[in-house]
N, C-alpha and C positions, 0 to 999 in steps of 0.2 A: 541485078536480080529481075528477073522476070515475074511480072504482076499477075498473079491469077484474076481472071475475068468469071463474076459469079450472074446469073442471070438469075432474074425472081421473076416470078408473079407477081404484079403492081397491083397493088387494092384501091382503086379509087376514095375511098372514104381516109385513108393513110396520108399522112404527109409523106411524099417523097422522100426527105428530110431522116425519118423517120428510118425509112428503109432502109436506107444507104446506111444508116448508124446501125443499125441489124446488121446488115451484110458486114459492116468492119470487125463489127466483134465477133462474127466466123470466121471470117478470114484470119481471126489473129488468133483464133480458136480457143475463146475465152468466156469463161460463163457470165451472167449480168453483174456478179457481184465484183471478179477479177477486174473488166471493165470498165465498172465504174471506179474504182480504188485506182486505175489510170489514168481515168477522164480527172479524178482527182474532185469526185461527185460522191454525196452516199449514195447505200446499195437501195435503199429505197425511192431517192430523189429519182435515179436512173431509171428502176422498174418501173415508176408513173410515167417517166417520160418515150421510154421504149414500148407500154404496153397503153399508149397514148389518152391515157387519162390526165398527162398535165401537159401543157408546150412546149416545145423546147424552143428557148428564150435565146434571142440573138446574142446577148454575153454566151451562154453556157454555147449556141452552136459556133460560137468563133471561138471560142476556148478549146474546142477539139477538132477544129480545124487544124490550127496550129499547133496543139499537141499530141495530133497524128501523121502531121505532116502532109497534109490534105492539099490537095490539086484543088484550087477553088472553085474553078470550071467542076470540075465535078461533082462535087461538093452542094454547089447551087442548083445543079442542071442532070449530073446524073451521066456526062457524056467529058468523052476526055481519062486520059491515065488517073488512077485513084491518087496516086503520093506525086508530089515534088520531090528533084533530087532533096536528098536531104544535105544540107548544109549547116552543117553544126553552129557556126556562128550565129545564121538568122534564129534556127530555134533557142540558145542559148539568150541571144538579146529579145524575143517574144519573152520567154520563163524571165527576164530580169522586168521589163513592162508590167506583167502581171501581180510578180512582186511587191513591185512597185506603186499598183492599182488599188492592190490591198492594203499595203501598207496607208497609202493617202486616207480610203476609208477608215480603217483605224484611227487615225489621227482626226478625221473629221468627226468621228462618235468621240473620240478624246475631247475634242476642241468643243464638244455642244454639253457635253457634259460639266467640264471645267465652267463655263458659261453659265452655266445651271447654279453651279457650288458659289460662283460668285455672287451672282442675283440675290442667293440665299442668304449669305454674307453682309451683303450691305442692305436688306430689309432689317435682320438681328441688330446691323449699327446704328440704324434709321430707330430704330424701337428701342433700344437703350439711350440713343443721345436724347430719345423726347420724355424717357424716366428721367435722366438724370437733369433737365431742364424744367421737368413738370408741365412739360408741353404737349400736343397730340403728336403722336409720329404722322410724318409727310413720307406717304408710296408714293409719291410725283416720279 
């Protein structure tokens, strides 16, 4: 398939960056909401960052590199074919990473939480064993 080549006007005050995520979502001929629900962003995260009232934050721009299939040369520089062949595997093992990514986070808001419940747990044992001793409870 042959890649259409779109040329813009460059705004100096725009991040590059910026652009070039404009110019994908023409070229796939997609409105910001379609778009984002691809980037797998909400429709408003995306509008701030497309209409550059927020950054776009090196997770969220390597998240759609990869889940465009993005030429990284281009990607950074703006110069070079827009996609990589696509090769199903690489993008299938990125989507299993990200997963993956999340999943950890998950687990780490699990795991601080759980932390939490316990803390709470043995202050309640610390306060009853010094009722039932007629002693001061020890927070040591």
């Amino acid at each position: 398939m042959k890649q259409k080549i779109i040329i813009m006007d460059i705004n100096p005050n725009v991040d590059p960056k910026i652009e070039r995520l404009k110019q994908l979502r023409e070229l796939k001929g997609l409105n910001p909401n379609q778009f984002a629900r691809l980037l797998e962003i909400s429709g408003p995260n995306y509008y701030q960052i497309e209409s550059g009232q927020r950054k776009l934050g090196k997770n969220i721009s390597i998240a759609i590199a990869y889940r465009l299939g993005l030429n990284p040369n281009w990607w950074e520089t703006g110069e070079g074919p827009i996609f990589l062949k696509e090769e199903k595997g690489e993008i299938e093992n990125y989507d299993l990473l990200l997963n993956l990514h999340k999943r950890i986070a998950e687990l780490e808001m699990d795991k601080e939480f759980l932390q939490a419940q316990i803390r709470s747990q043995n202050e309640t044992i610390r306060i009853l064993q010094a009722a039932v001793t007629g002693s001061k409870p020890n927070f040591g």
